[in-house]
N, C-alpha and C positions, 0 to 999 in steps of 0.2 A: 486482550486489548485489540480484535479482531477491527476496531473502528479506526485507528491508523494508520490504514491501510490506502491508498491510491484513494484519497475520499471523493473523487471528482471523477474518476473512473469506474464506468460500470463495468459488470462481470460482463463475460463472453456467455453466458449462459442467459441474461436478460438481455443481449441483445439479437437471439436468436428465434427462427419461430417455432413455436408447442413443437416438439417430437425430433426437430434437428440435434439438439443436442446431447440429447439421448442418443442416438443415430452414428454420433461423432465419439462419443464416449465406447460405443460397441466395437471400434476398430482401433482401438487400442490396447494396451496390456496395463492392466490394474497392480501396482505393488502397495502395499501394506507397509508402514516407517511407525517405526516406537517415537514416541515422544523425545526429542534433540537430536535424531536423529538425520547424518546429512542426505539429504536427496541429491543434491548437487554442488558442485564446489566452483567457484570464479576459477574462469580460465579454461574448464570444459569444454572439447571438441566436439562430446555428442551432439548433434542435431537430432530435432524433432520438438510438438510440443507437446507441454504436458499441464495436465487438466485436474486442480485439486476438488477430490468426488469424495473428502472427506475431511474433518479436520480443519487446520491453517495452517500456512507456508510461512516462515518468517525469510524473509528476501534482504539480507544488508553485508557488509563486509567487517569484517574485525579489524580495527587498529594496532601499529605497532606497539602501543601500548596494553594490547590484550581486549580492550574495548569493543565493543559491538555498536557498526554506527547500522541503524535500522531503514532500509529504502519501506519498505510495506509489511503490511501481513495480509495475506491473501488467505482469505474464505472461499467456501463450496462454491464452485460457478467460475470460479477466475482460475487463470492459464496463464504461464509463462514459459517463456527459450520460444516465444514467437520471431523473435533476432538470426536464432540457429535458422531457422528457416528460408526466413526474405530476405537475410541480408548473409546470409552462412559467415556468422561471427561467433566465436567464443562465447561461452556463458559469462555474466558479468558479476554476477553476485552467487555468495552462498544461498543454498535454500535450506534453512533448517527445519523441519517437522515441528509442530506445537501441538502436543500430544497426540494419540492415537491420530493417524493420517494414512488416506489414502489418495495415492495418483493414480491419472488416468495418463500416460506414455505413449505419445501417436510419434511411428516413425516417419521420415517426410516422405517413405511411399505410400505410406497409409492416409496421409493427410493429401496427395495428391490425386488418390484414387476418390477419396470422398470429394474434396472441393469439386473438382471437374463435375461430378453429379449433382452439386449443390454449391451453386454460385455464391449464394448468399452468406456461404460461411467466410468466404477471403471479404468479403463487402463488410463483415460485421468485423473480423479483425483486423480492419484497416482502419475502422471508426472506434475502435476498442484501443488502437497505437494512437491514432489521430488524441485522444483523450487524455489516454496516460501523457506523450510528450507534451500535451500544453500543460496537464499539473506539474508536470516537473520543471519546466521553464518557468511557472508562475514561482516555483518552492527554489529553484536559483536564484532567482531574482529577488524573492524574499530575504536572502541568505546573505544578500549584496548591499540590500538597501535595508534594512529594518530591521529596529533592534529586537532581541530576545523576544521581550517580554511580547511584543504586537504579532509577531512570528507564533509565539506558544498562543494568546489570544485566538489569533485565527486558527490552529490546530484544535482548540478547545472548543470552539464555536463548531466547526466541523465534524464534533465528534460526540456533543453534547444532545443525549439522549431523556428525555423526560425531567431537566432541569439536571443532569448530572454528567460528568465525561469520566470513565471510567478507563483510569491508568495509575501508574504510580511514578516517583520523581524518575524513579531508574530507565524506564522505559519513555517520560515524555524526554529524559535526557538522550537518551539512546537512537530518539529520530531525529536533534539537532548536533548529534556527535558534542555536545556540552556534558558537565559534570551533574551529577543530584544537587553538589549545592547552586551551581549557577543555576538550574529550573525553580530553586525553591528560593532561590532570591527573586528572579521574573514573578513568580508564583504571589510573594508576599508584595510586589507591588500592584498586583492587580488587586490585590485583595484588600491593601489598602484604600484600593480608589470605589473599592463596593460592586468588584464586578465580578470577582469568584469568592468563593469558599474552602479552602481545603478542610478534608474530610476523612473519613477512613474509608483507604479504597479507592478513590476518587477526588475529584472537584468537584460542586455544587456551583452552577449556573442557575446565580435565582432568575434575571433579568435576560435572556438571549439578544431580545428588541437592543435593549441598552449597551451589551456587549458587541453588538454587531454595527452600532454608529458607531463608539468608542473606534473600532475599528478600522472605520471607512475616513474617520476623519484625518487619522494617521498611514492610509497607503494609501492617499490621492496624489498621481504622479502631478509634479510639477507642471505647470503649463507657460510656453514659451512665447 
């Protein structure tokens, strides 16, 4: 379910130019993680960032209740613990590994020896932070104002590849910290109104056009 993931934020790898990131990936230490394996735990003091060069990151925190509520999953090209660095704060989430995965580990003298050489990498992950914090304001504010179902709508929309979004109840539940059946109550009302299909494996978005007014016509903010 790699589509999940910060869907409004691009990697640090497409926002860099041919050979930099390669370049950035060289001065760091490559570790190797089994599948559920933790890379990182909330509340971490190491600084440094680190660069997924294989595999996916699963990035959320677990509930008292033993629940996993999901921030992302980060694919090849995207980096996180940019926080440890520019702002020397704590890690904030778990990073679990999602099968064979490898990082790339730059410690912040390693990452200050490149930057100073290559301006262009703090400009790219300032517009890489600039990104991720507006989807996450846009995803509070969804959380605030709107119900389930136009919330899951928009993730579906976001995520919907080739007339399909490919997830299961557990995991669309797992990014609005909701239960399987609350997603599959959302779920059966969109499906009533003719704008998904659940399927095996997935949803079926026959209409995207359709599902994307549907949408727009229920998160137009108020006007005063």
């Amino acid at each position: 379910m790699a589509e999940l993931l910060l869907l409004d934020a691009p990697s640090l790898e497409s926002l860099l130019p041919p050979g930099l990131f390669a370049g950035l990936c060289a001065v760091g230490t490559s570790v190797a993680y089994q599948d559920k394996a933790l890379i990182q735990a909330r509340g971490d003091a190491r600084p440094g960032l680190s660069i997924v060069r294989g595999g996916a990151v699963q990035i959320g925190n677990p509930g008292l209740d033993g629940s996993v509520v999901i921030t992302s999953i980060l694919g090849p090209g995207h980096c996180f613990g940019e926080m440890t660095l520019f702002g020397d704060l704590p890690r904030t989430h778990d990073a679990i590994a999602k099968g064979a995965t490898t990082i790339g580990h730059i410690s912040p003298a390693a990452y200050d020896r490149f930057a100073q050489a290559n301006p262009a990498l703090t400009q790219a992950i300032l517009g890489m932070m600039a990104r991720r914090l507006y989807a996450m304001l846009e995803f509070a504010d969804d959380l605030r104002r709107l119900p389930l179902k136009v919330q899951l709508a928009k993730l579906l929309l976001a995520m919907v590849r080739e007339g399909r979004a490919r997830a299961t109840h557990e995991e669309l539940g797992a990014r609005f910290g909701v239960t399987r059946v609350a997603i599959g109550t959302a779920l059966g009302a969109l499906e009533r109104e003719g704008l998904v299909k659940r399927s095996y494996g997935g949803i079926d978005v026959p209409d995207r056009e359709r599902l994307r007014a549907w949408i727009e016509d229920r998160t137009m903010l108020a006007k005063f």
